[in-house]
C-alpha positions, 0 to 999 in steps of 0.5 A: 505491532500495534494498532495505535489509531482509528480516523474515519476508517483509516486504521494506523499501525506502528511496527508491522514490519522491522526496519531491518526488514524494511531496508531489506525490501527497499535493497531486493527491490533495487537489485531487481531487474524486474521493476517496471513503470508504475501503471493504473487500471482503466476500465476501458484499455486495463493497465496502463501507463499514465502521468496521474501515478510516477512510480516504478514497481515490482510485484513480489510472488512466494518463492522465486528471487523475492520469496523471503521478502514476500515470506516476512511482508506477508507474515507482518501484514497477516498479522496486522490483518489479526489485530483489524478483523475482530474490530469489524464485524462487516469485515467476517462475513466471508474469509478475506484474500490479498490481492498480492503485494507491490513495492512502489519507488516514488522518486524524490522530487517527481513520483505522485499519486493523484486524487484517486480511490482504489474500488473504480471499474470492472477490474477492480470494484471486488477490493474492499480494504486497501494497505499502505506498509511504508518502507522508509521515512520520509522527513518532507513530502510523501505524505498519503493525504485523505481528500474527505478526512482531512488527514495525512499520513507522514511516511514512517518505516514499518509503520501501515494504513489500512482504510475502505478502497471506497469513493469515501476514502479518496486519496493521494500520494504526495511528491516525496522532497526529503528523499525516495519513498518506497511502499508496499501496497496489497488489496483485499476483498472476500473470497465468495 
């Protein structure tokens, strides 16, 4: 694993997760019965359904049917998290936490994130840092674009960002073209 770039805050990882741990993910995630519509969080009726985000998630818990997916994201994102914290002194104050972890399906050809940034409302303003652990490649499309940075991230099996969950960092995901594109996300914030 290594922390290969440094935009603006927008930290780029290489090999955090295996690829056969990848299709590992993507094949639980396809046999779960437990994938839902992706949602959003408003402030004012909580998570809802809405046409800003197409997706289809799942989240993932220790132990249970995804516990041994759970077991090796959580170890690979830890690390990365090893090779982060010493760069940032702002980010040692307190211990960090992870909000858990979600696998995103963003169907080919219609699933999107709008422009957004992930620290907006009550239920949501304690997250400081966000992650993006791409799951497969994506040749055309998919791209995790930066409104402020001018900087998109093309899908990359085991490759992650982490970035500021602030208005700073605004963001979208772009319609996948070449095929499905499946992710992981977490947060995390200090532990007061």
């Amino acid at each position: 694993m290594d922390l290969v770039d440094v935009q603006d805050y927008i930290f780029r990882f290489e090999n955090v997760l295996p690829k056969p741990q990848c299709r590992q993910v993507i094949d639980m995630f396809e046999a779960s019965d437990a994938v839902s519509v992706g949602r959003v969080i408003h402030s004012d009726v909580g998570h809802a359904v809405n046409q800003d985000k197409i997706s289809h998630d799942l989240e993932i818990v220790p132990g249970g049917d995804s516990g041994g997916c759970y077991d090796f994201v959580h170890n690979a994102v830890a690390g990365a998290l090893q090779l982060l914290i010493p760069k940032l002194p702002s980010l040692q104050v307190y211990p960090l936490q992870g909000s858990g972890y979600k696998i995103q399906k963003y169907p080919k050809g219609e699933g999107k994130f709008n422009w957004h940034f992930d620290a907006l409302g009550p239920e949501t303003q304690k997250r400081l840092l966000a992650l993006i652990l791409y799951l497969d490649d994506v040749e055309q499309g998919g791209e995790t674009e930066f409104f402020y940075q001018g900087l998109k991230v093309q899908p990359k099996a085991g490759n992650a960002i982490m970035f500021p969950t602030a208005w700073t960092h605004m963001h979208c995901g772009h319609v996948p073209v070449s095929s499905d594109k499946y992710i992981v996300s977490s947060f995390f914030y200090f532990v007061i």
